[in-house]
C-alpha positions in Angstrom: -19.8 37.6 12.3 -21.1 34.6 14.2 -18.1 31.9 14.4 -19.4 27.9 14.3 -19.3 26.1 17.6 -17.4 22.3 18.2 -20.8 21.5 18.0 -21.8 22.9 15.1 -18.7 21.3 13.2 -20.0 17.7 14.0 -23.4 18.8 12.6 -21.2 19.5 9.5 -19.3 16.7 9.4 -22.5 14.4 10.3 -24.4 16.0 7.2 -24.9 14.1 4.3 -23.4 10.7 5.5 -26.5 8.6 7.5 -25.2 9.3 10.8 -21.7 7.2 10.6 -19.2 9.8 11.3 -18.5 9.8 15.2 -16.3 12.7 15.7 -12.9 11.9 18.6 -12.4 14.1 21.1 -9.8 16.8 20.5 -6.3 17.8 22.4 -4.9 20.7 22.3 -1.5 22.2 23.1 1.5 20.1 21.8 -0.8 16.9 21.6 -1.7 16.5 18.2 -5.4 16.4 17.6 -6.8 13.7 16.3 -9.8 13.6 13.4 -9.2 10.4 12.1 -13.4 9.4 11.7 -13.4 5.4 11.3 -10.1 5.1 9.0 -10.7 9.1 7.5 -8.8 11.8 8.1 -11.2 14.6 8.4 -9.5 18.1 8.0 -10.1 21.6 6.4 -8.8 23.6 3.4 -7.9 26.8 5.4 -9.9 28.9 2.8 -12.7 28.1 4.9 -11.7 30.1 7.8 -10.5 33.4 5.1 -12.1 35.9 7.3 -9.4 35.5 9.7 -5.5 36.0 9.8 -3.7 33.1 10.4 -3.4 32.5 14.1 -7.3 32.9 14.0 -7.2 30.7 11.7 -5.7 27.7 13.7 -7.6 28.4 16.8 -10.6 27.6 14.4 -9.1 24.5 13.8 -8.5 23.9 17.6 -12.1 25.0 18.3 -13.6 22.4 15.7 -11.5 19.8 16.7 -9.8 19.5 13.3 -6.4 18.2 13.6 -5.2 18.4 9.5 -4.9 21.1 7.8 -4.6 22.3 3.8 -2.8 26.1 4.0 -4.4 28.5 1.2 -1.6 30.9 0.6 -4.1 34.1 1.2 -3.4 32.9 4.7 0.9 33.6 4.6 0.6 36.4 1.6 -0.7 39.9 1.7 -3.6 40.3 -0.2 -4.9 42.5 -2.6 -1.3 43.2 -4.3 -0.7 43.6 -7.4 0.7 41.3 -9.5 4.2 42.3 -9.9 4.7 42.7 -6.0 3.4 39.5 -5.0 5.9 38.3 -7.8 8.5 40.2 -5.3 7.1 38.9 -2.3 7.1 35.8 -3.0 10.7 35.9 -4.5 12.3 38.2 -1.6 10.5 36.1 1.4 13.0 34.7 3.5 11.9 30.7 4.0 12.4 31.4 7.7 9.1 33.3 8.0 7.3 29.6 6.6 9.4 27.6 9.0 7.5 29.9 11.9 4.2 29.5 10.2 4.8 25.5 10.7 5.8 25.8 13.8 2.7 27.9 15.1 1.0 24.2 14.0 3.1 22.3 15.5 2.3 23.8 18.7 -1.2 24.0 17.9 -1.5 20.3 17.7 -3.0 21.0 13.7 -0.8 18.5 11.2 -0.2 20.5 8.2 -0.6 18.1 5.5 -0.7 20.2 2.2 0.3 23.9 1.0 -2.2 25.4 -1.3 -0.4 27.0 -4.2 -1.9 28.1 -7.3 0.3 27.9 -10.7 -0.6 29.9 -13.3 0.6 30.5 -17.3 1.9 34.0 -16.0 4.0 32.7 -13.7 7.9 32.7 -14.1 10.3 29.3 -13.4 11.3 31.6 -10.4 8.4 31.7 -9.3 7.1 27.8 -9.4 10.5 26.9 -8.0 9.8 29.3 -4.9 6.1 27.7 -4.4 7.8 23.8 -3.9 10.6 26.2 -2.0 7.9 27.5 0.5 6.3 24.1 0.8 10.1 22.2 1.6 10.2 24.8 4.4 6.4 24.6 5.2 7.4 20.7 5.6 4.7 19.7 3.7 5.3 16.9 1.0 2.0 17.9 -1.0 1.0 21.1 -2.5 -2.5 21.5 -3.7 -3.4 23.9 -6.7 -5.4 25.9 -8.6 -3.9 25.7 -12.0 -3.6 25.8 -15.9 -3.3 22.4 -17.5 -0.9 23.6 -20.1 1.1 24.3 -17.0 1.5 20.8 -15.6 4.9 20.1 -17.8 6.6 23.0 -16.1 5.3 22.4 -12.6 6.4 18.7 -12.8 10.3 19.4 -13.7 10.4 21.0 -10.0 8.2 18.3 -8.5 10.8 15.9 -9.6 13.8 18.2 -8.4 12.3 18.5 -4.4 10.2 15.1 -4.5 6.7 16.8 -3.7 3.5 15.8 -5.0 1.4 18.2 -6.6 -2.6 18.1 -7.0 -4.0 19.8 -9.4 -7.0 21.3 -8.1 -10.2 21.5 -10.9 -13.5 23.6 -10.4 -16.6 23.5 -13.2 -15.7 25.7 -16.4 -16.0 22.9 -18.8 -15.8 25.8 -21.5 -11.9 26.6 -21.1 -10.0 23.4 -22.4 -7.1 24.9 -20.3 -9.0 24.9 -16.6 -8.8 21.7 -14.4 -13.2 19.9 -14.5 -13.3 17.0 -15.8 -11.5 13.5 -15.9 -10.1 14.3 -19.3 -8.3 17.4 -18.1 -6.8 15.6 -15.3 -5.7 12.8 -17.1 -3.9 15.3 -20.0 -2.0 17.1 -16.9 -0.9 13.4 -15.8 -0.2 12.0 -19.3 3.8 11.3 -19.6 4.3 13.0 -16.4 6.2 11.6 -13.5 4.2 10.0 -10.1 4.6 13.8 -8.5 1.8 15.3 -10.6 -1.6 14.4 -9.3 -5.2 15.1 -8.6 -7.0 17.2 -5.7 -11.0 15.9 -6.5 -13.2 18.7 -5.3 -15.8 16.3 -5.3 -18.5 19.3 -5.3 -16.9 21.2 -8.2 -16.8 17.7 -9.9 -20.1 17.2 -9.6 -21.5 20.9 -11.0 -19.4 19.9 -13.8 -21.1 16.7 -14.2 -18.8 14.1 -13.2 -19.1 11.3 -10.8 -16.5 11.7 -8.0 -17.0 8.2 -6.8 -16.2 7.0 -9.9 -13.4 8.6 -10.4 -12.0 7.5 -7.0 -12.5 4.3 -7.5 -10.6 4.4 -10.6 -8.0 7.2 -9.5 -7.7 6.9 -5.9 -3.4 5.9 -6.3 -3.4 9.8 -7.6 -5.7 11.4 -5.6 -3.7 13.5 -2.8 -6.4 14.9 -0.9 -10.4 15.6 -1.8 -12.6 19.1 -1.3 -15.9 18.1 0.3 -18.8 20.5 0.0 -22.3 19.9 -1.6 -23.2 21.3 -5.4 -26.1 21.1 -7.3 -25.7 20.1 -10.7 -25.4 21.2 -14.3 -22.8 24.2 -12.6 -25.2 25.0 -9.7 -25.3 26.5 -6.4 -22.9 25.9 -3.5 -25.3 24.8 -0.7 -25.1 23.4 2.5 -24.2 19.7 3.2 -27.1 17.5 2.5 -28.3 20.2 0.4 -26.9 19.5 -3.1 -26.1 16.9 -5.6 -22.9 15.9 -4.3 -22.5 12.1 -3.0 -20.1 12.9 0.4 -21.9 10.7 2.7 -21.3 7.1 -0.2 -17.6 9.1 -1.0 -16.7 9.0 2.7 -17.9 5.3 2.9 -16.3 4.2 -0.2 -12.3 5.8 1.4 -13.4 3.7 4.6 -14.4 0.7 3.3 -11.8 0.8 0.9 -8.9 1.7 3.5 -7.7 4.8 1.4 -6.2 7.5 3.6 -7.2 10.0 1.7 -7.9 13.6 3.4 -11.3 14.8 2.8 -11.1 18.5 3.5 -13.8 20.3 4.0 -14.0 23.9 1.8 -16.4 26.1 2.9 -17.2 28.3 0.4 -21.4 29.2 0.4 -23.3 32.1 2.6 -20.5 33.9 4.4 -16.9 34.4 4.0 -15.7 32.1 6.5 -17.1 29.3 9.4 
């Protein structure tokens, strides 16, 4: 499988937004790098690189000169167990083996900024209070997730207890009234809940499911931990590559400049092979 050049992650970030996105140079070793574009911080939802184990993983980052980074758990969990023993893993883990997983960061110059954790209805109180666990020993003070709404009450009396935001992650199945699409959804999760429960705006997902993500930026950008850029048709259409689709990134990544909000904007690749 080909693997995308420096080069050819400026062509990504360049698509889509009239040419004012001037990538920084990138260090690497304990130097942090730096991918702050004109005010942005440009980064990666690790998902992206998914056809790689983790230390791949952040020598992708390295290689693309990407210096923030949103950890998908399928990058610290075994895959493909079943349910009940990834219950157990996640349970019998010892938090050491996250400390060493931030630390292989650290020395990559990458800044991990968020843990992707998904809560779901099936999930015991155990087992929500180990994901903010993971994320205190991660060091992260945001964890990003696919999610029920009906579980936001639950996952908000541990956000309270350790202090860390959580962003509800949404994709485009308007149908179930208990999946994250729309603005409504979102605002039920945040409804009566403390300032830890939040929004990640895929801005493409938003878009399929016929929302307008500058919109809602503009109106939500105080709960808005960190965006997921890629380009969607829309009406629940194709994931396509930037330029593409229907999705506004290039007036999104101008309205957090203009604007001052230091939001992430992570990209998520997700169409034509598994993994940049």
């Amino acid at each position: 499988m080909s693997r995308i050049s420096r080069r050819d992650a400026t062509k990504i970030l360049l698509a889509g937004t009239a040419g004012w996105l001037v990538p920084r140079g990138a260090a690497v070793g304990a130097e942090m790098i730096d991918s702050v574009v004109r005010g942005v911080p440009i980064g990666a939802q690790s998902y992206s690189f998914r056809d790689r184990p983790l230390d791949a993983c952040i020598d992708a980052y390295r290689a693309c000169g990407l210096g923030e980074c949103e950890l998908w758990q399928g990058h610290l969990e075994p895959r493909n167990l079943k349910r009940e023993e990834l219950r157990n893993w996640r349970l019998s883990t010892p938090l050491s083996f996250f400390h060493e997983a931030r630390e292989k960061f650290d020395r990559a110059g990458v800044l991990l900024y968020a843990y992707n954790y998904s809560f779901r209805k099936d999930m015991t109180d155990e087992e929500i209070e180990r994901g903010f666990e993971m994320s205190k020993a991660l060091g992260v003070k945001h964890i990003t997730a696919s999610a029920n709404v009906s579980i936001a009450p639950r996952v908000d009396t541990y956000a309270k207890k350790f202090e860390i935001t959580v962003g509800f992650h949404g994709h485009d199945n308007t149908k179930d009234p208990d999946e994250f699409s729309t603005a409504e959804t979102f605002a039920r999760a945040m409804d009566g809940a403390s300032k830890y429960i939040a929004v990640n705006l895929d801005i493409g997902h938003f878009t399929a499911a016929g929302g307008d993500p500058g919109e809602y930026i503009r109106g939500h950008h105080d709960h808005i931990v960190t965006l997921h850029v890629k380009d969607r048709k829309k009406d629940h259409g194709a994931n396509l590559p930037f330029g593409q689709g229907d999705t506004p990134i290039g007036p999104v990544l101008r309205l957090l400049r203009d604007n001052g909000w230091k939001i992430p904007a992570n990209i998520e690749y997700e169409y034509g092979t598994p993994g940049m």
